[in-house]
Backbone as numpy.savetxt, mean C-alpha at the origin, in Angstrom:
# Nx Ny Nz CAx CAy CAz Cx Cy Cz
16.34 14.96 -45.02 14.90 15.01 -44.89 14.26 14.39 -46.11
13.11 13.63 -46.01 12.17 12.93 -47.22 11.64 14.36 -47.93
11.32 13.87 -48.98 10.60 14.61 -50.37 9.69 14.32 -50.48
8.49 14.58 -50.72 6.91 13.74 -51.02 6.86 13.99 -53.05
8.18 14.30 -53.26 8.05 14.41 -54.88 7.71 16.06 -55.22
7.72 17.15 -54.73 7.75 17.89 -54.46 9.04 18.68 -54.53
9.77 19.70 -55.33 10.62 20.24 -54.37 10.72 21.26 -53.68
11.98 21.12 -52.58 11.79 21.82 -51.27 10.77 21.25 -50.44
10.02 20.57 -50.41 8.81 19.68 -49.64 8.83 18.70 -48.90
8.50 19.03 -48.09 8.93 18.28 -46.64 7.82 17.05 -46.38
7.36 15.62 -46.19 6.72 15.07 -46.16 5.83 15.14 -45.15
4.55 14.24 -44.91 3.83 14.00 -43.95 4.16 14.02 -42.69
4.94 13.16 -42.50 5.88 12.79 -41.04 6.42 13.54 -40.59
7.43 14.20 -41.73 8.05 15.14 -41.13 7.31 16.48 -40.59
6.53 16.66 -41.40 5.98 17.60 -40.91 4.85 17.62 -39.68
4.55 16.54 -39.44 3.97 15.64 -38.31 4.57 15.71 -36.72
6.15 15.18 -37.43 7.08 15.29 -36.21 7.58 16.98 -35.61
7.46 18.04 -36.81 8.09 19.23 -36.18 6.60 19.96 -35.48
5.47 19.52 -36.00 4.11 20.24 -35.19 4.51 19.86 -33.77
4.42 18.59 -33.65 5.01 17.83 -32.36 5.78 18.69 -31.16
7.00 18.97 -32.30 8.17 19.54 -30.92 7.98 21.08 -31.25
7.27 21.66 -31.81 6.46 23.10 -31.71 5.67 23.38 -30.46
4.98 22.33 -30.53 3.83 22.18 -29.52 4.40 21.80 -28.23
5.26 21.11 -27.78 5.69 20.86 -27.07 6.76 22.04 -26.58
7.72 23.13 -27.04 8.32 23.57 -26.98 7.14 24.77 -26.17
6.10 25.23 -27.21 5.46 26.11 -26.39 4.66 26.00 -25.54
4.35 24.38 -24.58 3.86 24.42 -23.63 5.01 24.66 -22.63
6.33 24.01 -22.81 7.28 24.37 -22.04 7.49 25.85 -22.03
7.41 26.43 -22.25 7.71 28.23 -22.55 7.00 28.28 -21.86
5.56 28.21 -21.73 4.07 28.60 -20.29 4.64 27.89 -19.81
5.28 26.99 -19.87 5.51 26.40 -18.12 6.39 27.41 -17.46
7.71 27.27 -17.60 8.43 28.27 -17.70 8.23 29.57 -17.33
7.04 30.36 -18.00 6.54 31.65 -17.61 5.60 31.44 -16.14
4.77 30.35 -16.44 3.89 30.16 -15.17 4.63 29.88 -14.04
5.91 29.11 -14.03 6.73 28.25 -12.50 8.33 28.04 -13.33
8.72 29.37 -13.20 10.54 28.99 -14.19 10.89 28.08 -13.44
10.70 27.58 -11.90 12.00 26.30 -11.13 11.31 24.73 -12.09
10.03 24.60 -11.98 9.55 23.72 -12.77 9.99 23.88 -14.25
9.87 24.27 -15.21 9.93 24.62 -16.64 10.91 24.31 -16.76
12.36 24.90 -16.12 13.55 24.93 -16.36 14.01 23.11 -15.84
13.51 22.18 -15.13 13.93 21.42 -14.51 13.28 20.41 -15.57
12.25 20.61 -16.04 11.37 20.01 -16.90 12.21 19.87 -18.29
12.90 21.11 -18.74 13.59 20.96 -19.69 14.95 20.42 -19.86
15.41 20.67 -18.38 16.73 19.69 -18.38 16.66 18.52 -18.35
15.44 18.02 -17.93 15.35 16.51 -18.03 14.86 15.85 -19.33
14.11 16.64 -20.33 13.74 16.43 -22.16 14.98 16.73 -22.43
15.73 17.58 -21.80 16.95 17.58 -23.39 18.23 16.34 -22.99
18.33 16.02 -21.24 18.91 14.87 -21.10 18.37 13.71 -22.06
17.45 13.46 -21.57 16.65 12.43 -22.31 16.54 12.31 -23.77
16.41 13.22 -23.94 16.83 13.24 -25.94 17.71 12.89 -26.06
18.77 13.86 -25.63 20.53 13.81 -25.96 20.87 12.49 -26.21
20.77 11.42 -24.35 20.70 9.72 -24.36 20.12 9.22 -25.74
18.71 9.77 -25.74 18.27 8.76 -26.95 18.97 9.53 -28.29
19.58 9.61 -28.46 20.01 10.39 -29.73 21.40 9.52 -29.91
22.13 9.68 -28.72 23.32 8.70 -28.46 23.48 7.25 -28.69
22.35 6.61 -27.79 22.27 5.21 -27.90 21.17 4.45 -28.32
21.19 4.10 -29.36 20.69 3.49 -30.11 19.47 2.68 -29.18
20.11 1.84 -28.16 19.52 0.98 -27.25 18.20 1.56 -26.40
18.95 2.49 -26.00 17.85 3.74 -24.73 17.17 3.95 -25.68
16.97 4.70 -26.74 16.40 5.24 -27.75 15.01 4.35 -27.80
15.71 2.68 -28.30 14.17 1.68 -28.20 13.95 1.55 -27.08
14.35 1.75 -25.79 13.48 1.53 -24.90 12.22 2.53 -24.46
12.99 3.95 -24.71 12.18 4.72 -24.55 11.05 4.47 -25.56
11.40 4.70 -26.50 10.44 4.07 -27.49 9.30 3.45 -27.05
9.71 2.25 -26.60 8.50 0.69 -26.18 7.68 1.23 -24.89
8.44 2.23 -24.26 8.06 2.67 -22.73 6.99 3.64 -23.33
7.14 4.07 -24.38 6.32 5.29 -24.58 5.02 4.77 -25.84
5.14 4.13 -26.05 3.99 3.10 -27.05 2.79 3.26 -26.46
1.75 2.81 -26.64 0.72 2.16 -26.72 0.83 0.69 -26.83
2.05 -0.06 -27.34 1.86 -1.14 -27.82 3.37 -1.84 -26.51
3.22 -1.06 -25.58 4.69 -1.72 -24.66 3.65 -2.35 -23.46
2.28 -2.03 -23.68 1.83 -3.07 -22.51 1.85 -4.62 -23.27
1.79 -4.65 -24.74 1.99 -6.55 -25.01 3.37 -6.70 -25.15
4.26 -5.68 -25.01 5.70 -6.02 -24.43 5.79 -6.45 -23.59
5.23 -6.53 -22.47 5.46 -6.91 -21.08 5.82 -5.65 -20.11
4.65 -4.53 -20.51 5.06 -3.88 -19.63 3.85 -3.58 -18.25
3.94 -3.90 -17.34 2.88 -4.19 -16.23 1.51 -2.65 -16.75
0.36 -3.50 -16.37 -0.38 -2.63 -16.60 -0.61 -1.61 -15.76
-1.29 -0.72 -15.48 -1.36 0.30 -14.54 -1.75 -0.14 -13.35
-1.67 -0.01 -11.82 -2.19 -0.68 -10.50 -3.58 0.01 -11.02
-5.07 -1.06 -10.87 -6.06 -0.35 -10.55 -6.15 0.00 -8.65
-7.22 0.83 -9.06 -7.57 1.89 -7.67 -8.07 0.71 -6.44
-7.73 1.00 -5.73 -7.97 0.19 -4.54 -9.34 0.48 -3.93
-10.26 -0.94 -3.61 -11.03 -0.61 -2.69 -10.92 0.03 -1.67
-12.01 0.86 -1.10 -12.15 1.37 0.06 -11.81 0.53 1.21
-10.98 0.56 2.24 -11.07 -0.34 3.63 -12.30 -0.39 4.17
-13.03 -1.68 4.62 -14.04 -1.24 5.39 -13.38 -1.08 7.22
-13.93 0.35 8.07 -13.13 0.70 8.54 -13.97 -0.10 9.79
-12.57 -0.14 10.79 -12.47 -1.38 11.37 -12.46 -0.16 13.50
-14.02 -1.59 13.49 -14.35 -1.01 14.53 -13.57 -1.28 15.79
-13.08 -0.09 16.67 -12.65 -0.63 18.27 -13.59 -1.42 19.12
-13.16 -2.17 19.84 -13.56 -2.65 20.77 -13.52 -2.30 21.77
-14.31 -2.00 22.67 -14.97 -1.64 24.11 -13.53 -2.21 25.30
-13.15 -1.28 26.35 -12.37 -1.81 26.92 -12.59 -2.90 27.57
-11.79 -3.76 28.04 -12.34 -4.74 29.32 -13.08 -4.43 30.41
-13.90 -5.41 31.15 -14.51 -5.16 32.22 -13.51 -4.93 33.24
-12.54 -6.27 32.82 -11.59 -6.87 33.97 -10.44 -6.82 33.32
-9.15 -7.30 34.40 -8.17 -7.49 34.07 -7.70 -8.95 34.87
-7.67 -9.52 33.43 -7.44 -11.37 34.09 -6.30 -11.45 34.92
-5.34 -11.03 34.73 -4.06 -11.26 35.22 -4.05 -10.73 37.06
-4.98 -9.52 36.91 -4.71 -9.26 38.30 -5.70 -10.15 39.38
-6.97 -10.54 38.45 -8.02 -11.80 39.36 -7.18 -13.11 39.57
-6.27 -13.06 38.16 -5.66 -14.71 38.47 -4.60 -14.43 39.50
-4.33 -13.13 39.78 -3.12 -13.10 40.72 -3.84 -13.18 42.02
-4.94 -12.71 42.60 -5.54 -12.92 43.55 -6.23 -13.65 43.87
-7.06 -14.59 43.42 -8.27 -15.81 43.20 -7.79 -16.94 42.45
-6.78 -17.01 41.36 -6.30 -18.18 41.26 -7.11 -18.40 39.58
-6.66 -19.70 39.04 -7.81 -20.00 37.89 -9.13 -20.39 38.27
-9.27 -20.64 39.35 -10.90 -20.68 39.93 -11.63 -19.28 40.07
-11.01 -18.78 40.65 -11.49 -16.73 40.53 -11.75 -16.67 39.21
-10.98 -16.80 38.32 -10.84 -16.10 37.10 -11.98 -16.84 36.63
-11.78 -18.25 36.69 -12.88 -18.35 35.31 -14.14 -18.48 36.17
-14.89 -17.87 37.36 -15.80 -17.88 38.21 -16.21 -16.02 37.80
-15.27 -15.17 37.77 -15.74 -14.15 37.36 -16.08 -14.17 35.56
-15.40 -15.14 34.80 -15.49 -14.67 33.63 -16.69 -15.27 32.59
-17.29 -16.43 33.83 -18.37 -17.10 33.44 -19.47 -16.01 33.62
-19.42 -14.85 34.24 -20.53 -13.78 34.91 -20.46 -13.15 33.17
-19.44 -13.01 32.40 -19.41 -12.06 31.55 -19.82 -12.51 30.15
-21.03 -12.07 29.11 -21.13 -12.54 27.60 -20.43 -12.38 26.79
-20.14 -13.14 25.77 -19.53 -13.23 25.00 -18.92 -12.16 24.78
-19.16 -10.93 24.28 -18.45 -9.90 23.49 -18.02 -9.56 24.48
-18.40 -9.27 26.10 -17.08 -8.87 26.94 -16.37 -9.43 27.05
-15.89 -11.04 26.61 -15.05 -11.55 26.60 -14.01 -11.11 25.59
-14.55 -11.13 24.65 -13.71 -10.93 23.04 -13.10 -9.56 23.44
-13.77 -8.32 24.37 -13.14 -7.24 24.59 -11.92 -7.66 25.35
-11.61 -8.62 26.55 -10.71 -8.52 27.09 -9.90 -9.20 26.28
-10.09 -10.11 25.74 -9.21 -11.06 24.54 -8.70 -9.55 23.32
-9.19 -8.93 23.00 -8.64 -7.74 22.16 -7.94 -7.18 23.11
-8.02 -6.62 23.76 -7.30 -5.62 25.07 -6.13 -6.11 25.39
-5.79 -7.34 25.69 -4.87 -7.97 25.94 -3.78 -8.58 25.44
-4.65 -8.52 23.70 -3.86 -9.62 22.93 -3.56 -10.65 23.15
-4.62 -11.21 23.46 -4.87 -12.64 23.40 -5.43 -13.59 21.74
-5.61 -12.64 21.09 -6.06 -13.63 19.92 -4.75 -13.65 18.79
-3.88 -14.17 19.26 -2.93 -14.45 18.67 -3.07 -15.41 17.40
-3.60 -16.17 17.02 -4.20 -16.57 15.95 -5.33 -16.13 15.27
-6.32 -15.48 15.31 -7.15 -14.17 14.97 -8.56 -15.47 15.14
-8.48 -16.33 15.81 -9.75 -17.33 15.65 -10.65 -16.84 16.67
-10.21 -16.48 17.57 -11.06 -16.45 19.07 -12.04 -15.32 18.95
-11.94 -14.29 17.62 -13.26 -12.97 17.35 -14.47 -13.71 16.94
-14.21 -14.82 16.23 -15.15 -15.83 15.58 -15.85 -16.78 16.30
-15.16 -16.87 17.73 -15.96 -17.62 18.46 -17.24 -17.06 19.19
-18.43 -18.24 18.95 -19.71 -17.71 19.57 -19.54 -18.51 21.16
-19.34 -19.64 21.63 -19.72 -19.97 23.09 -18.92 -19.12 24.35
-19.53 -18.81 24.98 -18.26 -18.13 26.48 -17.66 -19.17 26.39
-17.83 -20.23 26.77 -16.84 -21.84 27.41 -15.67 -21.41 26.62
-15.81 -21.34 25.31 -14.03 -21.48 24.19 -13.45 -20.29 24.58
-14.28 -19.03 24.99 -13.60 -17.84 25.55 -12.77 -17.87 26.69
-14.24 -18.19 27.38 -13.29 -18.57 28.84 -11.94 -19.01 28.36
-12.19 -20.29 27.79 -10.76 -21.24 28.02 -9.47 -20.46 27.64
-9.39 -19.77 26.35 -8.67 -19.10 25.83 -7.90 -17.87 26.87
-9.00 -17.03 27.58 -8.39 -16.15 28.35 -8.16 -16.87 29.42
-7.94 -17.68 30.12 -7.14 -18.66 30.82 -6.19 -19.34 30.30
-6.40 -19.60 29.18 -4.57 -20.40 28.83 -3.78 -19.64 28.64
-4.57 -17.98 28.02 -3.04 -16.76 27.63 -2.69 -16.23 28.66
-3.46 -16.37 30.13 -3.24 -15.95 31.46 -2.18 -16.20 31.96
-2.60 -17.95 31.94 -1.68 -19.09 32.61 -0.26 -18.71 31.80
-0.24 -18.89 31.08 1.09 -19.18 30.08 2.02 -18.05 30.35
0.94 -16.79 30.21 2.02 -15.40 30.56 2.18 -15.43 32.42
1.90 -15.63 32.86 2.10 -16.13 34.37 3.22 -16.84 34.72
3.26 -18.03 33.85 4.54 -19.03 34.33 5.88 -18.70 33.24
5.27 -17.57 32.48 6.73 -17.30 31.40 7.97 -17.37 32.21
8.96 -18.19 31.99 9.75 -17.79 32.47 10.23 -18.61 33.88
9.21 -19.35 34.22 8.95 -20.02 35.35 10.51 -21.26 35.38
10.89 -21.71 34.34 11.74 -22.44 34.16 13.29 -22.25 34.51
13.23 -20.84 33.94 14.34 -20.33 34.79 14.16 -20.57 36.09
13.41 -20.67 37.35 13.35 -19.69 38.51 14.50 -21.51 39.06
Protein backbone atom coordinates (compact mmCIF):
# COMPACT_ATOMS: atom_id res chain seq x y z
CA UNK A 1 0.00 0.00 0.00
CA UNK A 2 1.26 3.87 -0.79
CA UNK A 3 2.29 6.24 2.15
CA UNK A 4 1.30 9.93 1.70
CA UNK A 5 4.62 10.47 4.01
CA UNK A 6 2.80 9.75 6.94
CA UNK A 7 3.26 6.67 8.96
CA UNK A 8 0.82 3.93 8.98
CA UNK A 9 -1.11 6.29 6.37
CA UNK A 10 -2.84 5.20 3.77
CA UNK A 11 -3.09 7.65 0.71
CA UNK A 12 -5.83 9.44 -1.20
CA UNK A 13 -6.62 6.65 -3.61
CA UNK A 14 -6.37 4.27 -1.49
CA UNK A 15 -8.52 5.40 0.64
CA UNK A 16 -10.79 6.45 -2.26
CA UNK A 17 -10.75 2.91 -3.54
CA UNK A 18 -11.79 1.12 -0.05
CA UNK A 19 -14.91 3.91 0.46
CA UNK A 20 -15.75 2.43 -2.97
CA UNK A 21 -15.96 -1.34 -2.12
CA UNK A 22 -17.56 -0.33 1.43
CA UNK A 23 -20.21 1.20 -0.34
CA UNK A 24 -20.70 -1.18 -2.64
CA UNK A 25 -20.50 -4.13 -0.28
CA UNK A 26 -23.35 -2.49 1.76
CA UNK A 27 -25.65 -1.92 -0.98
CA UNK A 28 -25.17 -5.58 -1.77
CA UNK A 29 -26.04 -6.62 1.91
CA UNK A 30 -29.75 -4.54 1.27
CA UNK A 31 -29.87 -6.23 -1.69
CA UNK A 32 -29.48 -9.39 -0.23
CA UNK A 33 -31.78 -8.56 2.77
CA UNK A 34 -34.42 -6.99 0.37
CA UNK A 35 -34.37 -10.18 -2.56
CA UNK A 36 -31.44 -12.92 -1.18
CA UNK A 37 -32.07 -14.91 -4.98
CA UNK A 38 -31.02 -11.48 -6.52
CA UNK A 39 -28.16 -10.31 -3.99
CA UNK A 40 -26.70 -13.65 -3.88
CA UNK A 41 -26.61 -13.98 -7.85
CA UNK A 42 -25.48 -10.38 -8.01
CA UNK A 43 -22.57 -11.30 -5.94
CA UNK A 44 -21.54 -14.31 -7.70
CA UNK A 45 -21.28 -12.53 -10.68
CA UNK A 46 -18.82 -9.30 -8.89
CA UNK A 47 -16.72 -11.81 -7.35
CA UNK A 48 -16.49 -13.90 -10.81
CA UNK A 49 -15.73 -10.84 -12.43
CA UNK A 50 -13.13 -9.59 -10.09
CA UNK A 51 -11.49 -12.93 -9.61
CA UNK A 52 -11.09 -12.83 -13.99
CA UNK A 53 -9.91 -9.36 -13.65
CA UNK A 54 -7.50 -10.03 -10.98
CA UNK A 55 -6.21 -13.07 -13.09
CA UNK A 56 -5.82 -11.60 -16.45
CA UNK A 57 -4.22 -8.86 -16.98
CA UNK A 58 -6.07 -8.53 -20.50
CA UNK A 59 -9.92 -8.81 -19.13
CA UNK A 60 -8.86 -6.58 -16.42
CA UNK A 61 -8.25 -3.62 -19.38
CA UNK A 62 -11.11 -4.44 -20.98
CA UNK A 63 -13.25 -4.20 -18.27
CA UNK A 64 -11.57 -1.24 -17.52
CA UNK A 65 -12.26 0.65 -21.10
CA UNK A 66 -15.92 -0.94 -20.87
CA UNK A 67 -16.35 0.78 -17.68
CA UNK A 68 -14.74 4.39 -18.51
CA UNK A 69 -16.26 7.30 -19.46
CA UNK A 70 -13.57 7.55 -21.93
CA UNK A 71 -14.41 3.84 -23.89
CA UNK A 72 -16.99 5.70 -26.03
CA UNK A 73 -13.63 7.45 -28.03
CA UNK A 74 -12.43 3.86 -27.86
CA UNK A 75 -14.83 2.80 -30.15
CA UNK A 76 -17.32 1.81 -28.08
CA UNK A 77 -20.93 2.28 -29.85
CA UNK A 78 -22.86 4.91 -28.26
CA UNK A 79 -26.07 4.18 -26.54
CA UNK A 80 -29.25 3.35 -29.23
CA UNK A 81 -31.26 6.66 -28.87
CA UNK A 82 -35.11 6.20 -28.13
CA UNK A 83 -37.10 5.55 -31.05
CA UNK A 84 -39.75 7.58 -32.55
CA UNK A 85 -43.20 6.89 -32.00
CA UNK A 86 -44.79 4.78 -35.14
CA UNK A 87 -47.29 6.80 -36.70
CA UNK A 88 -50.04 4.17 -36.38
CA UNK A 89 -51.12 2.84 -39.51
CA UNK A 90 -54.66 3.00 -40.58
CA UNK A 91 -56.88 -0.21 -41.93
CA UNK A 92 -58.50 -0.05 -44.84
CA UNK A 93 -62.19 -0.53 -45.42
CA UNK A 94 -63.03 -3.97 -46.86
CA UNK A 95 -63.76 -4.38 -50.55
CA UNK A 96 -66.93 -3.67 -52.20
CA UNK A 97 -66.19 -6.58 -54.55
CA UNK A 98 -64.33 -9.45 -55.18
CA UNK A 99 -62.49 -9.20 -58.68
CA UNK A 100 -61.74 -12.66 -59.12
CA UNK A 101 -65.24 -13.90 -58.70
CA UNK A 102 -66.72 -10.91 -61.40
CA UNK A 103 -63.74 -11.90 -63.64
CA UNK A 104 -64.85 -15.47 -63.24
CA UNK A 105 -68.33 -14.64 -64.31
CA UNK A 106 -68.30 -11.46 -66.71
CA UNK A 107 -64.91 -11.77 -67.98
CA UNK A 108 -62.34 -8.55 -68.08
CA UNK A 109 -65.19 -6.62 -69.58
CA UNK A 110 -67.47 -7.27 -66.30
CA UNK A 111 -64.71 -6.48 -64.21
CA UNK A 112 -63.47 -3.41 -65.40
CA UNK A 113 -67.36 -2.25 -66.24
CA UNK A 114 -68.09 -2.79 -62.52
CA UNK A 115 -64.87 -1.24 -61.33
CA UNK A 116 -65.21 1.90 -63.38
CA UNK A 117 -68.70 2.36 -61.04
CA UNK A 118 -66.19 2.47 -58.02
CA UNK A 119 -63.79 5.81 -56.66
CA UNK A 120 -60.70 5.72 -56.14
CA UNK A 121 -60.26 4.67 -52.49
CA UNK A 122 -62.66 1.74 -53.13
CA UNK A 123 -60.37 0.74 -55.39
CA UNK A 124 -57.16 0.99 -53.27
CA UNK A 125 -59.50 -1.03 -50.66
CA UNK A 126 -59.76 -3.95 -52.95
CA UNK A 127 -56.05 -3.54 -54.10
CA UNK A 128 -55.19 -3.75 -50.08
CA UNK A 129 -57.61 -6.68 -49.50
CA UNK A 130 -56.18 -8.64 -52.01
CA UNK A 131 -52.69 -7.81 -52.15
CA UNK A 132 -52.41 -6.45 -55.05
CA UNK A 133 -49.91 -3.65 -54.37
CA UNK A 134 -47.07 -5.63 -54.58
CA UNK A 135 -44.76 -2.85 -55.24
CA UNK A 136 -46.38 -0.41 -52.62
CA UNK A 137 -46.99 2.28 -55.73
CA UNK A 138 -50.64 1.71 -56.45
CA UNK A 139 -51.73 3.57 -52.55
CA UNK A 140 -50.19 6.65 -54.29
CA UNK A 141 -52.15 6.50 -57.17
CA UNK A 142 -54.84 9.29 -57.71
CA UNK A 143 -56.72 8.28 -61.30
CA UNK A 144 -59.34 5.09 -61.19
CA UNK A 145 -57.94 4.32 -64.94
CA UNK A 146 -54.18 3.20 -63.21
CA UNK A 147 -56.42 1.39 -60.56
CA UNK A 148 -58.54 -0.15 -62.70
CA UNK A 149 -55.63 -1.37 -64.75
CA UNK A 150 -53.71 -2.72 -61.88
CA UNK A 151 -56.66 -4.76 -60.37
CA UNK A 152 -57.00 -6.34 -63.73
CA UNK A 153 -53.51 -7.29 -64.43
CA UNK A 154 -53.21 -8.94 -60.65
CA UNK A 155 -56.61 -10.64 -61.64
CA UNK A 156 -55.53 -11.77 -64.98
CA UNK A 157 -52.15 -13.05 -63.96
CA UNK A 158 -53.51 -14.93 -60.81
CA UNK A 159 -56.15 -16.50 -63.16
CA UNK A 160 -53.80 -17.94 -65.76
CA UNK A 161 -51.10 -18.95 -62.93
CA UNK A 162 -50.24 -21.93 -63.89
CA UNK A 163 -52.04 -21.99 -67.16
CA UNK A 164 -48.79 -23.33 -68.83
CA UNK A 165 -48.80 -26.35 -67.24
CA UNK A 166 -52.44 -27.27 -68.33
Amino acid sequence: MAMNGQSGGLDAETLRRRRAVTEAETSLVALVTANPAAGEALSRLVHVIAAEAARTPRFAKALADALTADSEAAGTPAPARPRAAAKPRTRRSKGLLDPFAVYEVSGEPGLRARLTTLDADQLKDIIAEQGMNHDGAAMRWKTTSRLVDRIVERVQARATKGDVLR
